[in-house]
N, C-alpha and C positions, 0 to 999 in steps of 0.2 A: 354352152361350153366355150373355153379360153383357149389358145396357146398361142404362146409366142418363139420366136429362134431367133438371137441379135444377143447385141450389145446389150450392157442393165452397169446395175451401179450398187453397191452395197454399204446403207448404212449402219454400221452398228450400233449398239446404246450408247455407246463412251463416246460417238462422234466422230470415230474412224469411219472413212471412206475407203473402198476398194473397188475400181475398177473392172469388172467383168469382161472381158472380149467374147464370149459368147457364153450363152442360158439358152436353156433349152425348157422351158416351163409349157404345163397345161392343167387345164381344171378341170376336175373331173367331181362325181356325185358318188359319196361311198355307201356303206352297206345301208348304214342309217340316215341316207337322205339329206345328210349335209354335204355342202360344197366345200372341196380341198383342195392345193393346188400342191403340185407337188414337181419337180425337175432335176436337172445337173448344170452346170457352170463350172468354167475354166477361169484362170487368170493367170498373168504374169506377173505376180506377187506372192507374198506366204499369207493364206486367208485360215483364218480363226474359226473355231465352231460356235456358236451360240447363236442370240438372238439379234434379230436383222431388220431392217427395212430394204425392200429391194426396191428400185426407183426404175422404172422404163422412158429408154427415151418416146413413148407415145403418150406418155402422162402419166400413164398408172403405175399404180403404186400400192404394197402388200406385207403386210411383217410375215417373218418366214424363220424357219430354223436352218440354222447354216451346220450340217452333222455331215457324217463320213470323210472330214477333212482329208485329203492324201499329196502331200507336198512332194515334188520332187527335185533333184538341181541337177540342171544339162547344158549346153555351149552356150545355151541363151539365156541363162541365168536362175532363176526360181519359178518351178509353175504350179499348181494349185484346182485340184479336182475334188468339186463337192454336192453334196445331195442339199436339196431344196426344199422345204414341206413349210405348207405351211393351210389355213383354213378361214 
């Protein structure tokens, strides 16, 4: 089993980069004995839902779907809370 809590980096197909200031990911074995991983992530950006590469700064590196996008804007500018899956 995995889990990390840090920093990560999001890339998506088109090439966009986004920044993450913290992810919160772990891997877990589901009903049918495949491995998934699954988390939430913040950012100080407006972050998109779809399909991802998420980059760790410890090397690894995992495609994940970026869903339950929830954007918000407050003193500090635009923030970005989202659900993480990926197998």
């Amino acid at each position: 089993m995995f889990s990390y809590s840090g920093p990560a980096r999001l890339v998506y197909a088109d090439g966009d980069t986004v920044e993450l200031e913290r992810v919160d990911l772990i891997e877990t074995v589901n009903d049918g004995g495949m491995w998934q991983l699954s988390g939430a992530g913040t950012a100080m950006a407006e972050l998109s839902g779809g399909e991802a590469r998420i980059k760790l700064p410890t090397g690894g590196e995992a495609e994940v779907l970026v869903a339950n996008v929830r954007v918000s804007e407050g003193v500090n500018g635009v923030s970005s809370t989202v659900t993480l899956l990926g197998n």
